[in-house]
C-alpha positions, 0 to 999 in steps of 0.5 A, spaced: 495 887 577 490 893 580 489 899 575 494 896 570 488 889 570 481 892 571 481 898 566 483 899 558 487 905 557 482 911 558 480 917 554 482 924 556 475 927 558 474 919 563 481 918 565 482 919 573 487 922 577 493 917 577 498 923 580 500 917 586 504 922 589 498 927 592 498 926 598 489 927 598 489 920 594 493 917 598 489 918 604 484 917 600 483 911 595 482 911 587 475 907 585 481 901 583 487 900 587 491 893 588 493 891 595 500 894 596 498 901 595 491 899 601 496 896 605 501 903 605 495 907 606 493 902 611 500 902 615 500 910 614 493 910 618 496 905 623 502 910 625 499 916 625 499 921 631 491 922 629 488 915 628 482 914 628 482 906 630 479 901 626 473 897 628 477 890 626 477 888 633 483 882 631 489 889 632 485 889 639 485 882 641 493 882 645 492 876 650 500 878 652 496 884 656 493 880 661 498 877 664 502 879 671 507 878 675 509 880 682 510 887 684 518 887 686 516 894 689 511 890 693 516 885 696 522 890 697 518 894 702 516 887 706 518 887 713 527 886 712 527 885 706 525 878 707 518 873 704 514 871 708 511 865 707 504 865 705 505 873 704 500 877 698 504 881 693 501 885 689 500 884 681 502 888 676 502 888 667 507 884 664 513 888 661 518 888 656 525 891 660 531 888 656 534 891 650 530 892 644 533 887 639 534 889 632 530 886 626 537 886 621 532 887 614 537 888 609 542 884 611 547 888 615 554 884 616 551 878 619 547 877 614 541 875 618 536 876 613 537 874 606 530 873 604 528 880 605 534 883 600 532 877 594 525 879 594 526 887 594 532 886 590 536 891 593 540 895 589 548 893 589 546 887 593 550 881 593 551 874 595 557 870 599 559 869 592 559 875 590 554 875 584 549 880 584 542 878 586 536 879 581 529 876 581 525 878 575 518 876 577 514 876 571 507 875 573 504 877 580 497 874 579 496 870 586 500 875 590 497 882 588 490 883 588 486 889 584 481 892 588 474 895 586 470 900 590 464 899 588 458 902 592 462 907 595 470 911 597 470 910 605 469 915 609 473 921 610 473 923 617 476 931 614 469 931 611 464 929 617 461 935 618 460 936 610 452 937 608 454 936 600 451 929 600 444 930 598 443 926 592 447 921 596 443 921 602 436 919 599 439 913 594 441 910 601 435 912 605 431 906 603 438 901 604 440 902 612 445 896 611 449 900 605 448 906 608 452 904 614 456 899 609 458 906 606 459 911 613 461 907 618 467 903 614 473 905 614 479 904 609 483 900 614 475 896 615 475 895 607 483 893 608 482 888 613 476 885 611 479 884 604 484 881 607 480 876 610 476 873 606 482 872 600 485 868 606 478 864 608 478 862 600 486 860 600 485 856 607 479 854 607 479 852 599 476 844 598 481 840 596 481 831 596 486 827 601 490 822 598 484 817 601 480 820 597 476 824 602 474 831 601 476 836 605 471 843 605 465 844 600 464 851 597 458 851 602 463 852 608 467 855 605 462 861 605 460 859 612 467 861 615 467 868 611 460 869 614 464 869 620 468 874 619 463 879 620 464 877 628 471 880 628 468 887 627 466 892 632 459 896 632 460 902 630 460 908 634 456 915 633 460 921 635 456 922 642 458 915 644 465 916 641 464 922 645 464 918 651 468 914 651 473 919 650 471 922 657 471 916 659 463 915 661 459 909 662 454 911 657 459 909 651 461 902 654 453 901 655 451 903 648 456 897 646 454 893 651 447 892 648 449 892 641 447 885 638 452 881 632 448 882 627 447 890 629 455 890 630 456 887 623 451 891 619 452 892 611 458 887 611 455 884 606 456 889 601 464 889 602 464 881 601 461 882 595 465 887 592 471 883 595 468 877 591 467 880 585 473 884 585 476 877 585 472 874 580 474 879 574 481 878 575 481 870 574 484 866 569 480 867 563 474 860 563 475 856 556 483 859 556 487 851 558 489 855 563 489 852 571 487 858 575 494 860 579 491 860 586 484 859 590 482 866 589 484 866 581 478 860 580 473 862 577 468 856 578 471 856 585 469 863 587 463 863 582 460 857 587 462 861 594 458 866 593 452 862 590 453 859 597 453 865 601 446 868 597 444 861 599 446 862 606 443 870 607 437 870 603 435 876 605 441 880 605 446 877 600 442 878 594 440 885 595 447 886 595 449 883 589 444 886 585 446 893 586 454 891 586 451 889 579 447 895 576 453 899 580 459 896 576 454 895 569 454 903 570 460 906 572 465 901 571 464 897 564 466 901 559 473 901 562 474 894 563 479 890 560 475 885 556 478 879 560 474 882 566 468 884 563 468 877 560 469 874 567 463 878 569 459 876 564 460 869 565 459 870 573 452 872 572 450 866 568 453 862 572 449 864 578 442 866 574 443 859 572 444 856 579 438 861 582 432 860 576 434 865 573 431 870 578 433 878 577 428 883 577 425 885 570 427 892 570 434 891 570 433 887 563 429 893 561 433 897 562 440 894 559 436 892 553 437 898 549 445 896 550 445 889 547 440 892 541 446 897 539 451 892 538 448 888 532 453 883 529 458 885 524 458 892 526 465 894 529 463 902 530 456 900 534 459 895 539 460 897 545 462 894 553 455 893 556 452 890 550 458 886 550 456 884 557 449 883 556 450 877 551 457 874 554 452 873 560 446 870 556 450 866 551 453 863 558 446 861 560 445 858 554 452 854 554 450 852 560 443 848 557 441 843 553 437 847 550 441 853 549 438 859 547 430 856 548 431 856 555 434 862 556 428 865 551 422 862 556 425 862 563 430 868 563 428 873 560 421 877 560 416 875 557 416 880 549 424 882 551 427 885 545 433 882 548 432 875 545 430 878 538 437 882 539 442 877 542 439 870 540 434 870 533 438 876 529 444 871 528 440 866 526 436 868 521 441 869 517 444 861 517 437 859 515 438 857 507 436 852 504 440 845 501 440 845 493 439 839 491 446 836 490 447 839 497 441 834 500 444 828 495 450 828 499 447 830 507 443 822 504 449 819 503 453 822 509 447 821 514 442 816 511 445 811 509 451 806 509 454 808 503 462 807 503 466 813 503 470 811 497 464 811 494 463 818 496 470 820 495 469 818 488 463 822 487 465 828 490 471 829 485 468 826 479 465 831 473 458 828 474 458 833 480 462 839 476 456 840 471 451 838 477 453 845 481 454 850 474 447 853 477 451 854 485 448 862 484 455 863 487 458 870 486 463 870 479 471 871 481 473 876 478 479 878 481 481 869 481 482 870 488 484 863 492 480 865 498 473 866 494 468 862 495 467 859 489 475 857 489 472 851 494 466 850 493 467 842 494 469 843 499 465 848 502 458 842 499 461 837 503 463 842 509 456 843 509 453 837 509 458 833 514 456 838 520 449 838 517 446 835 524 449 841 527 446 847 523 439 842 523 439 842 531 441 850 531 436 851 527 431 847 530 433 851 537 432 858 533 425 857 531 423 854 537 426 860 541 422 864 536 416 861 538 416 862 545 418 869 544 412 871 540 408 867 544 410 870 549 411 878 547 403 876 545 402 875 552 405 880 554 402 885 550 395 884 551 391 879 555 384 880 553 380 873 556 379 871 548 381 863 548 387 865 543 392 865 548 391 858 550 391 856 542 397 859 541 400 856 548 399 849 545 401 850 538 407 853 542 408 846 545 408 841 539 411 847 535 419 844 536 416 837 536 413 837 529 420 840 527 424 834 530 419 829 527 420 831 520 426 830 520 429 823 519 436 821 522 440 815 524 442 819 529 444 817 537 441 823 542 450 825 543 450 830 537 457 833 538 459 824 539 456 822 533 459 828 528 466 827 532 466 819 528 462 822 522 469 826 521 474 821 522 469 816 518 470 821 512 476 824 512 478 822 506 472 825 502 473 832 505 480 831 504 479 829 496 474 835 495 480 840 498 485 836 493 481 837 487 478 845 489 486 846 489 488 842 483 482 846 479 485 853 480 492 851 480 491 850 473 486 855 471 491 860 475 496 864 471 502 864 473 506 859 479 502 858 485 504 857 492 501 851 495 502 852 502 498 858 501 493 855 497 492 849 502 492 854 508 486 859 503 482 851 502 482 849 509 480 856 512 474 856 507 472 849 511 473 852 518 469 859 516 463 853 514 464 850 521 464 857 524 457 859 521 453 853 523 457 852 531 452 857 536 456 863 538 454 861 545 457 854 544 465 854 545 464 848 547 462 844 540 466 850 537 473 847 540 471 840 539 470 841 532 476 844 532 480 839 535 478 834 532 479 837 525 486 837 527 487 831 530 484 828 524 490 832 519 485 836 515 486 843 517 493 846 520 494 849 527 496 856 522 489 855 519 485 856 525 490 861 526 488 865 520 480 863 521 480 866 528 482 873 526 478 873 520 483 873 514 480 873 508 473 872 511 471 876 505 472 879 497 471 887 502 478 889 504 476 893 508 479 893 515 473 895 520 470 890 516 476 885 517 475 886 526 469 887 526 468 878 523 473 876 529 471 871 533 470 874 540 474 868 543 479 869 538 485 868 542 482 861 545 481 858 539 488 860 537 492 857 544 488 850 542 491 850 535 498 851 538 497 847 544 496 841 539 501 844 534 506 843 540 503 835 542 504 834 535 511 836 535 513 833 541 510 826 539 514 827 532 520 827 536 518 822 540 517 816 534 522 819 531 527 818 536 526 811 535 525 811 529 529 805 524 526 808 518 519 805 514 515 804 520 521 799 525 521 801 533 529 801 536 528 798 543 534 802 547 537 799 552 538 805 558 542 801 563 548 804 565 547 811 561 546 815 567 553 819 565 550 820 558 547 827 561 550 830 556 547 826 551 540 827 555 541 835 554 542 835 547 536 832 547 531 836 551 534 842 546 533 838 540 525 837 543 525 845 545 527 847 538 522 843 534 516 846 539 518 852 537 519 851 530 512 849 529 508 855 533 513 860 532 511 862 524 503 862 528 505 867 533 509 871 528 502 870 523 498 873 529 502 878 532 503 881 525 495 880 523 493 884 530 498 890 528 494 890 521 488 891 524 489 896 529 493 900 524 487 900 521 483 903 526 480 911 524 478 912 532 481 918 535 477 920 541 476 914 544 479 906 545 474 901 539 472 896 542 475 891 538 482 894 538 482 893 546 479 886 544 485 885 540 490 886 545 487 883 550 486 877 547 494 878 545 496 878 552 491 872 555 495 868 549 502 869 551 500 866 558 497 861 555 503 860 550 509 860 555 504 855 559 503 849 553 511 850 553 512 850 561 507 843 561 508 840 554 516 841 553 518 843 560 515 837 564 513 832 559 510 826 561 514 822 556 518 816 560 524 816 556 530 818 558 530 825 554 523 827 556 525 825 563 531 830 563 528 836 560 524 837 566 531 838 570 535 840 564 530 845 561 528 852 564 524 859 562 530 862 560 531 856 555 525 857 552 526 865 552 533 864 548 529 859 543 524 865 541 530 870 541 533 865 536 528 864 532 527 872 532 521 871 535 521 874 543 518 880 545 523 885 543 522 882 535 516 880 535 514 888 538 518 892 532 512 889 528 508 894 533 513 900 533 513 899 524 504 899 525 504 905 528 508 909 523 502 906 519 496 907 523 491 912 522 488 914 529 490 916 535 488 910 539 490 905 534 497 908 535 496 908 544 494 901 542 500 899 538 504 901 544 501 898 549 501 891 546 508 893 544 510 893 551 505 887 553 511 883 548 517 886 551 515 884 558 512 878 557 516 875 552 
């Protein structure tokens, strides 16, 4: 909510004033605030003696003012007293002569209101019952808005008269609409005008009837907020305020002749900084979230103003290129990371859906940020080059062809970008096969061997005196989470996902093709005939590879790998098994199993993670799924994959945040999120369960005073949810304070530490609605899933978490313990923040 939403903690020498008593700031607005705090900014204006009225023409539109009656002075003074028939009376204004009525907003004795004291929550209020009033709302999202001033404050009318604005004034000499946008609008024109379009977007969002038709598309949803631009006056100079004041008739002709589209002009500028504002505080896309209301969806407000650049070609794209270039400048480095991601993925959404049309320089010019934040190094990462390869990582999500069609039609031509953003993380996976890697990728793909034929191979000593020459690094301190612990089934690993690596690096050369072909382009163009050459070997280049390549395969990849690993599961459970079963008996001492089954699951998730794109959350998230689905990893694992534990034989902590995922927290709400389904359909079967596999058909006629039995069962479901995805939230909690213990920055917030208690808090959402949708309203049929909807509540689930010493206020006590151990300042405000974020969420 406002400040609190956009921005992370800042550092000393970029933090703003945030004193909200000082009267000057609350006349005039900070770069960001939320819609309560312009609304008594707005009030304020209203009521005050000296005014400066608002060009929102609906505070004017009285329709009451013109009605009149009968002048009772005119009839009084007739002839007698008496009406004449057919007799004239004068007419006069319409007014109010009776008393006032009193509008009782707190109640009083009578209590007329009751509505007013429940949402204000009234101190010492009480009800007919005499029971204290107390509403927490845990969230304000759909009520409050945050409010970014991109292009400029409103104008102040104490300082017409200043000159200091000359920089100012010749950045705007070239846009006459934004100057205006700038000088004629008003805090209470920017109030209203925001106000509006969130209301347009809520009442006009497109939305099915029950007959199926479709009721507003996002092209007239943008129609009807073009048209709020007919409900703001001209502005007026100070010669024709001047006259109106006075009264002359000059003032009413200049307005007179002024025209819709002069009355309006710059408007656009304050729709866009309305939508965009909008669009970083929605629901995070890929989170299994649904956006709280209209104006919280991203694809909806995404697609409005695709359409609007469509409806005003001449005005809105201007407008949206330097909104752009405003926020990547001035507000990026203190976005949270939800909301520079929502910006990021905005811009590639709509750069997809507008052939890729942005102006050069701005690449070139954003170029050296995305360069000086290489992969795998924590230090250098930074806020723009974030940005930059969120939006470029959209755009090839969004293509079949990833990141080659970004290469070819989006970026100039030679653009460091695509060396920087997309072939430097590709080199890296390309390696080649040994020869018992390649065996195993013809048996899986090439041919219809049985998988028990497989499995038996796998864990045979043929295979054993086959991998003796692996090159892999020796386990000097035989750790269970080196990778020579589980090298089959990191082999086999490899060779079941061998379609995914093969088409991501098919991808990746044919990106790099059309990068050299085209920076050579670029560089010279000489009239030789070289350049035509290498455009036709360009072309066949990415085809020849595909050829090459023999396969069995159907042209649905992500299909054809899903079946490959339910096919054989057994053959990559058995190579776990035996990798587990080599190191217990080599290990001195006892081993943990648990520990050990959870060190050999996430060595195969580590495997999966390198050959899925970074752009492809979506392969990413289906690769999971279906690994868990198919009980080869657990919940807790990809929970440990996420956060980079054990990623390596280093136990160095910049090191251990800098490999974290960066949709860390999206892959760990999908592993609680099938941990939860899991648990409840255990309880479900088990319910009914006789035991060796025989369903007890329950006869539920007349039970309906069973509502006792119904109660327990709902709690029964709850506590076997949270058992399941307590001891991950636990793990998490204590991991993310691990790291940013571990943080040495004392100026300024790292990056990934931010990431990490942003990432904390979109999770606890994202936990608390799995159990609201899965355990709170199951769509089980049976008598005790039915009950819970009605039995179960919020509150249930908060006890649930305090009994397993898993609520805010535990689960923020791992916080307060980091900070004694944390080694920079920042680490330490991190801690705190995510400290409170527990306590309040949870």
């Amino acid at each position: 909510m406002g400040r609190g939403f956009f921005f992370v903690e800042e550092d000393d020498d970029d933090e703003e004033d945030d004193d909200d008593e000082d009267d000057d700031e609350e006349d005039q607005p900070a770069p960001c605030a939320d819609t309560l705090q312009d609304l008594l900014r707005t009030v304020r204006k209203l009521l005050s003696v000296d005014n400066d009225l608002t060009r929102f023409a609906l505070l004017d539109d009285a329709p009451w003012m013109a009605l009149t009656v009968d002048d009772p002075s005119s009839a009084a003074s007739a002839e007698g007293g008496m009406e004449m028939e057919g007799q004239v009376f004068e007419k006069i204004r319409m007014t109010f002569e009776s008393e006032p009525m009193l509008l009782d907003i707190i109640g009083g004795e009578e209590q007329r209101c009751k509505s007013i004291p429940y949402l204000m929550n009234i101190e010492n209020y009480q009800s007919e019952d005499g029971s204290r009033i107390e509403i927490r709302c845990r969230s304000l999202h759909g009520i409050v808005y945050g409010r970014l001033s991109i292009f400029d404050a409103p104008p102040n009318p104490n300082d017409e008269n200043d000159s200091d604005e000359d920089e100012e004034e010749e950045a705007k000499e070239t846009n006459p609409n934004l100057e205006t946008y700038v000088k004629t609008y008003s805090l209470l024109d920017r109030f209203f005008l925001a106000d509006v379009v969130r209301d347009v977007l809520t009442c006009h969002r497109p939305m099915v009837s029950d007959a199926g038709a479709e009721r507003n598309t996002a092209k007239e949803v943008a129609e009807q907020i073009w048209a709020v631009s007919h409900l703001f006056k001209p502005a007026a100079s100070a010669g024709e305020s001047a006259k109106a004041d006075a009264g002359m008739e000059g003032g009413e002709e200049s307005q007179a002749n002024t025209t819709p589209e002069s009355a309006s002009k710059g408007i656009e500028y304050g729709i866009i900084e309305t939508l965009l504002s909008l669009i970083v505080q929605c629901t995070p896309t890929g989170s299994s979230m649904p956006a709280t209301s209209p104006t919280k969806s991203h694809l909806y407000l995404s697609r409005v103003l695709l359409e609007l650049t469509k409806l005003q070609p001449a005005l809105i794209p201007q407008a949206i290129v330097l909104a752009t270039s405003s926020m990547f400048q001035d507000f990026l480095p203190s976005l949270t990371p939800t909301a520079r991601q929502n910006l990021g993925m905005w811009l590639g959404f709509h750069l997809v859906n507008t052939e890729y049309q942005w102006p050069k320089a701005y690449w070139d010019h954003w170029t050296p940020y995305a360069a000086a934040a290489p992969t795998g190094s924590g230090e250098k990462k930074n806020s723009r080059g974030e940005f930059i390869k969120i939006a470029l990582h959209s755009m090839a999500a969004k293509s079949s062809e990833g990141a080659v069609t970004v290469v070819k039609e989006c970026l100039p031509a030679g653009s460091a970008l695509a060396q920087s953003v997309f072939l430097n993380s590709m080199e890296t996976d390309e390696k080649e096969a040994t020869s018992t890697e390649q065996d195993i990728i013809n048996r899986l793909w090439n041919t219809s061997e049985d998988p028990e034929d497989i499995r038996q191979y796998i864990i045979s000593d043929e295979l054993s005196e086959s991998h003796n020459d692996d090159g892999t690094m020796e386990n000097v301190d035989n750790s269970m989470y080196h990778k020579s612990v589980w090298w089959r089934a990191r082999l086999v690993t490899r060779a079941l996902f061998y379609p995914v690596k093969r088409d991501k690096l098919r991808m990746g050369k044919v990106a790099e093709k059309a990068w050299r072909f085209r920076s050579k382009s670029a560089i010279g163009v000489d009239g030789s005939g070289d350049g035509e050459n290498d455009a036709a070997d360009n072309e066949g280049a990415g085809d020849d590879m595909i050829d090459n390549e023999e396969n069995d395969e159907t042209e649905d990849l992500l299909a054809d790998v899903l079946d490959a690993v339910s096919r054989f599961k057994p053959v990559l459970l058995a190579a776990l098994a035996r990798d587990a079963d080599a190191y217990d008996s080599m290990a001195s001492g006892k081993v943990d199993d648990d520990a050990l089954l959870l060190a050999g699951e996430t060595s195969i998730l580590s495997e999966v993670g390198k050959v899925v794109p970074q752009w492809d959350l979506t392969m990413g998230s289906a690769l999971m799924e279906c690994l868990m689905k198919n009980g080869i990893v657990s919940g807790m694992a990809v929970a440990r994959w996420a956060l980079a534990e054990n990623h390596g034989s280093s136990d160095e902590s910049d090191d251990e945040c800098a490999a974290v995922h960066t949709d860390w927290w999206k892959y760990v709400s999908l592993a609680i999120l099938h941990t939860l389904r899991q648990a409840c359909l255990q309880f479900e079967t088990s319910k009914t369960d006789l035991g060796g596999g025989i369903g007890m058909i329950i006869d539920d006629a007349g039970q309906n005073a069973d509502n006792e039995d119904a109660a327990e069962t709902a709690a029964l479901r709850l506590e076997e949810s949270l058992k399941s995805i307590v001891p991950i939230l636990k793990y998490v909690t204590e991991r993310s304070c691990h790291m940013l213990a571990a943080s040495t920055s004392e100026k300024k917030i790292p990056l990934s530490g931010a990431d990490l208690v942003e990432g904390m808090k979109c999770l606890l959402r994202a936990v608390l609605f799995h159990f609201h949708s899965l355990v709170l309203t199951p769509s089980s049929p049976s008598t005790g899933a039915s009950a819970a909807s009605n039995i179960l509540t919020a509150v249930n689930v908060q006890k649930g978490f305090a009994s397993m010493d898993a609520d805010g206020e535990k689960l923020a006590s791992a916080c307060q313990a980091a900070i004694s151990l944390c080694k920079g300042e920042q680490g330490k405000r991190l801690l705190q923040s995510l400290s409170l974020s527990l306590e309040k969420m949870l």
